[in-house]
C-alpha positions in Angstrom: 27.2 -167.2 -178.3 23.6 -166.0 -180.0 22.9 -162.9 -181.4 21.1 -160.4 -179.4 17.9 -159.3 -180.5 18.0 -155.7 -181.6 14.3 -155.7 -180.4 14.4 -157.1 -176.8 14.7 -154.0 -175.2 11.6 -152.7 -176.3 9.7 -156.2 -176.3 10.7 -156.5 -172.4 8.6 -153.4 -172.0 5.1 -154.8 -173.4 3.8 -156.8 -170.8 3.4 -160.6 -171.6 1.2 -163.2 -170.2 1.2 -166.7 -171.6 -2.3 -168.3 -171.9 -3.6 -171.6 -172.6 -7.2 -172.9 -173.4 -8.8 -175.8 -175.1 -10.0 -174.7 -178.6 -11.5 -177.4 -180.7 -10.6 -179.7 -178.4 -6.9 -179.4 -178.6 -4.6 -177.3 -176.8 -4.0 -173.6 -177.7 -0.9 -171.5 -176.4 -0.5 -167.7 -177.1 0.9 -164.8 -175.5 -1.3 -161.9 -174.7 0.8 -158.5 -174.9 0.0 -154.9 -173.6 -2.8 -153.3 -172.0 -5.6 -155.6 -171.4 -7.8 -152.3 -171.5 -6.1 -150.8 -174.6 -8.3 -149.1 -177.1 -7.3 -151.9 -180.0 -7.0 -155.8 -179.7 -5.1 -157.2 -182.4 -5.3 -161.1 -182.9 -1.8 -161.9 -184.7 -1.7 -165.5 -187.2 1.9 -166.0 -187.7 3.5 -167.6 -191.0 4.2 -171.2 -192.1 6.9 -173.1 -189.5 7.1 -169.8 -187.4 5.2 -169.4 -184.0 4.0 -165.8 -181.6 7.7 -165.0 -181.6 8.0 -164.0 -185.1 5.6 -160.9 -184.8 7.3 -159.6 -181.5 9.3 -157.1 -182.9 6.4 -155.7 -184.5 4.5 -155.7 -181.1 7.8 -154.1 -179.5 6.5 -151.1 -181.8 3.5 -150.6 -180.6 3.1 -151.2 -176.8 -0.2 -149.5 -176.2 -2.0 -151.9 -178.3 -3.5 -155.7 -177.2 -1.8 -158.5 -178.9 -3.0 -161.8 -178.6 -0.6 -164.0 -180.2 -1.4 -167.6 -180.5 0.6 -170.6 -182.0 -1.4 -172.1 -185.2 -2.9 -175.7 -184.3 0.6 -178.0 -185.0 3.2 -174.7 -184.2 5.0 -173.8 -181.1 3.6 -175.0 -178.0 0.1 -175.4 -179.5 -1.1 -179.3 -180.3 -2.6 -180.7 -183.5 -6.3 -180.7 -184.3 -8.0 -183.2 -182.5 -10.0 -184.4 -185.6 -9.7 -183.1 -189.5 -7.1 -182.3 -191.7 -4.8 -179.2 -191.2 -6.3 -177.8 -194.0 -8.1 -174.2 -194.5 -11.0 -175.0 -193.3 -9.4 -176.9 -190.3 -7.6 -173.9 -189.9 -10.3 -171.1 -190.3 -12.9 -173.0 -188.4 -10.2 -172.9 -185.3 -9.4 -169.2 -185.4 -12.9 -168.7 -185.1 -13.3 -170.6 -182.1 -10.1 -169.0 -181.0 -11.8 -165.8 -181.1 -15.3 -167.2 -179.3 -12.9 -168.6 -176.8 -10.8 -165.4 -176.0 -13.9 -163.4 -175.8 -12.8 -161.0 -179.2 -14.9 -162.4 -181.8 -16.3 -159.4 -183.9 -14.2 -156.6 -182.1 -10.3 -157.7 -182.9 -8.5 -156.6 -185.9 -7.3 -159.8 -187.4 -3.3 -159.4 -188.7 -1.9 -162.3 -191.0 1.7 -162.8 -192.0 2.4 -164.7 -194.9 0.5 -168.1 -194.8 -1.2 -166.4 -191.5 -2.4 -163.9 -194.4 -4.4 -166.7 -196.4 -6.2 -168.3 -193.3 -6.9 -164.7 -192.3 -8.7 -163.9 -195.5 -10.0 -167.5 -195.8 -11.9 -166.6 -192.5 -13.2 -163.5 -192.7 -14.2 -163.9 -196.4 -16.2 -167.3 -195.0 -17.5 -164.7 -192.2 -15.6 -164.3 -189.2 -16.4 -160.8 -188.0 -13.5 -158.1 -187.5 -14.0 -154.5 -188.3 -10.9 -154.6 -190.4 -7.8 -156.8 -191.8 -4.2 -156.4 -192.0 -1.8 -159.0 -193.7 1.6 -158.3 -194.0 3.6 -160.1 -196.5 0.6 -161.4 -198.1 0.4 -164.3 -200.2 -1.0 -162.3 -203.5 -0.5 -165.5 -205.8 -0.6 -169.3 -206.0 2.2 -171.0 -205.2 2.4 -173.4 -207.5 1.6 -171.5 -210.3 4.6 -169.5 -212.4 8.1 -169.3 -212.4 8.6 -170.7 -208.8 5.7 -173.0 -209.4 8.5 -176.4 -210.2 10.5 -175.2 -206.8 7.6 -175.4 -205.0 6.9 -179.1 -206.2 9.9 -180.1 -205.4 9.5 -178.8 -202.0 6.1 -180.7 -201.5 7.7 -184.1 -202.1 10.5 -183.3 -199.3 7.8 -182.6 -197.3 6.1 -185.9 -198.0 9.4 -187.8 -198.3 10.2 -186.6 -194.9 6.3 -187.6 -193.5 6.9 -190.8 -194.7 10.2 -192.4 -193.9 10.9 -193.9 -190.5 10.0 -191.2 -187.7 13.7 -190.6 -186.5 15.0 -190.0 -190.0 12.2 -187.8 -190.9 12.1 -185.7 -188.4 15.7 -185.1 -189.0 15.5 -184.4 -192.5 12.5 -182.0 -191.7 14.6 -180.1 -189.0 17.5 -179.9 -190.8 19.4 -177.1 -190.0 20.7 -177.2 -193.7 17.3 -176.5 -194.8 16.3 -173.7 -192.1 19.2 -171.9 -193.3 18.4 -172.2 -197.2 15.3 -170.8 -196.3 16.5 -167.9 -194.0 19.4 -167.0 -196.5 17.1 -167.0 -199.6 14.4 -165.0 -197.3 16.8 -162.3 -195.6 17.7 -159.4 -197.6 19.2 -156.7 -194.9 22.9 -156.1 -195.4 23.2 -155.9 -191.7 25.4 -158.8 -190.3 24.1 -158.6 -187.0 20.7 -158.1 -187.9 21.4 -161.4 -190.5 22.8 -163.5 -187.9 19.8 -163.2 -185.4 17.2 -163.8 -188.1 19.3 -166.9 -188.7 19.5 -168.0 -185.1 15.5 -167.3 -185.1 15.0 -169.7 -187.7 16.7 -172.3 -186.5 15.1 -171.7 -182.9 11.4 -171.9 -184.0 11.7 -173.2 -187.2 11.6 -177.3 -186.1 8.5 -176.5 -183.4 6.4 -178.3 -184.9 3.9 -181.5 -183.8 4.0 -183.8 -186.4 5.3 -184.6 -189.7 1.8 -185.1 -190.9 0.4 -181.8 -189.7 3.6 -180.1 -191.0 2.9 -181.9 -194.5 -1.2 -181.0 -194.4 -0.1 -177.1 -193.7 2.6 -177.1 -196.1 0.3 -178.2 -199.1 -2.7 -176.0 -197.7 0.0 -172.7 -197.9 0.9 -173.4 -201.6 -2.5 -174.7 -202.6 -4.4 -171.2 -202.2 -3.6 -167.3 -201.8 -4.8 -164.4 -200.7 -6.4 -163.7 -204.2 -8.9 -166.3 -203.8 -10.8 -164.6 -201.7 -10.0 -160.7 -201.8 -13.7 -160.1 -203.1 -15.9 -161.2 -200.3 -13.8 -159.0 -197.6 -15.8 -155.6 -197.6 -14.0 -154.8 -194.4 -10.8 -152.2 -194.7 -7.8 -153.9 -195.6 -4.5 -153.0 -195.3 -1.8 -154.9 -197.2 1.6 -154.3 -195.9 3.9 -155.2 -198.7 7.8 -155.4 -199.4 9.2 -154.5 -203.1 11.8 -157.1 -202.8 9.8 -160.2 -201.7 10.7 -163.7 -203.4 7.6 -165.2 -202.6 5.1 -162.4 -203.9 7.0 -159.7 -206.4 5.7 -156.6 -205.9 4.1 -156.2 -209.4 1.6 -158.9 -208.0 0.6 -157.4 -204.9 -0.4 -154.0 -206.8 -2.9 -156.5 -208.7 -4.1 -158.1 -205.6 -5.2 -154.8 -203.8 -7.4 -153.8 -206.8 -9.3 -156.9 -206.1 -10.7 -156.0 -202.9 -13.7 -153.2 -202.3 -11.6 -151.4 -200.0 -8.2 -151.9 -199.8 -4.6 -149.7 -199.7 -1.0 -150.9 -199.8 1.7 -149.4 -197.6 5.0 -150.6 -199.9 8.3 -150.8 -197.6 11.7 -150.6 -199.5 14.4 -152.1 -198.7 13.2 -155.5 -197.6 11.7 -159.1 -198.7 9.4 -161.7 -197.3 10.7 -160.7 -193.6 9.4 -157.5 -192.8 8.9 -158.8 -189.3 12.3 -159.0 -188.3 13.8 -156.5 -190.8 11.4 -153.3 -190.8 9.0 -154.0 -187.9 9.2 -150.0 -187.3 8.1 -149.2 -190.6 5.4 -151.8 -190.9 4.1 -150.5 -187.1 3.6 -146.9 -188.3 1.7 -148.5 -191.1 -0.6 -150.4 -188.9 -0.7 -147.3 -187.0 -2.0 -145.0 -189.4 -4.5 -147.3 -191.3 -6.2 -148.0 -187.9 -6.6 -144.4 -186.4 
């Protein structure tokens, strides 16, 4: 028997459309939430292995705002690029014609969650017009780099191990729920065992939606290859980074360095939580978003 979200009930209230268009020349599914005449459009760019679901209990916060919430190119229900590498610019150039194709290029607030955060900043450092950024859970420091930086190798080659044996042994080894649940353990930090369970389940619902063992290998590499850092300098938009001060992937002492690097930045800190402040504090980071965008 699953674990009932503790968000549905408000979720069911936002009214949800799911779109599909052609962007790039591949197939693009997202979910368009709220008022299609509300004040704000947010476009949303979910995390590594995740999909639009992730960043529904945030949206269950904040019903009067437009979400559009698509799958990344290789995620969910969206396809593969047609041609090019799932790489950051494979992936910036396609949430750029994402915008051009949903009609909100240079009016919707771009949101990133974790890897969503670097092809966020990748894009609207390289351009993109928004009039102003959130990332939640932002990636503030290379990957590879520091005391996780072996763990992180190790991880790459069981991405590439699985890419490369025989197809039905790989994708096994890639959706193993053993692994799914490593992550969502080490990830979780609520002492909530309801709340735990249902992240859990979430994982090991959307975690395996991916296309392809090769587009899961290209955006693996391309989410521990760069960070947010990288390119902090050349957004002059207002940027909010909504940060946790018990997140594994990005302490907290780092993130305080990464919002001095941008010309206009502020951090909203939430106690209390990790690398999941989606599913764990999704009130808390709405107010944030609230307040920095009134």
């Amino acid at each position: 028997m699953s674990t009932p979200s503790p968000y549905a009930d408000a979720l069911a209230r936002v009214s949800a459309v799911d779109r599909t268009a052609e962007v790039l020349g591949a197939r693009t599914h997202w979910v368009e939430y709220g008022p299609a005449d509300a004040e704000r459009t947010l476009v949303l760019v979910h995390g590594f292995r995740g999909d639009h679901h992730g960043l529904g209990p945030v949206v269950a916060q904040l019903p009067h705002v437009r979400f559009l919430a698509p799958d990344l190119p290789g995620f969910g229900e969206s396809a593969p690029l047609a041609s090019g590498a799932h790489d950051l610019d494979g992936y910036t150039a396609w949430l750029e014609a994402y915008l051009r194709t949903t009609g909100v290029h240079g009016t919707a607030v771009l949101l990133g969650h974790s890897f969503g955060s670097i092809v966020v900043a990748a894009a609207v450092a390289s351009g993109v017009p928004t009039p102003r950024v959130i990332l939640v859970n932002p990636i503030g420091q290379n990957a590879l780099a520091g005391p996780r930086g072996v763990l992180t190798r190790l991880a790459v080659g069981f991405y590439r191990v699985g890419a490369a044996l025989p197809e039905k042994l790989g994708f096994a080894a890639l959706r193993s729920r053993l692994v799914t649940r490593i992550m969502s353990v080490t990830m979780a930090k609520t002492d909530d065992k309801a709340l735990r369970r249902w992240i859990h389940e979430e994982h090991d619902r959307y975690f395996s939606a991916f296309a392809t063992r090769q587009s899961l290998l290209e955006a693996f590499r391309t989410s521990v290859s760069h960070d947010v850092s990288e390119f902090a300098a050349s957004i002059h938009q207002q940027t909010l980074l909504v940060v946790a001060d018990e997140d594994d992937i990005t302490p907290l002492e780092a993130q305080r360095r990464l919002v001095t690097l941008f010309p206009d930045a502020e951090l909203a800190v939430i106690e209390g939580v990790g690398h999941l402040i989606h599913y764990e504090k999704p009130l808390e980071a709405a107010r944030a978003i609230e307040k920095f965008l009134q």
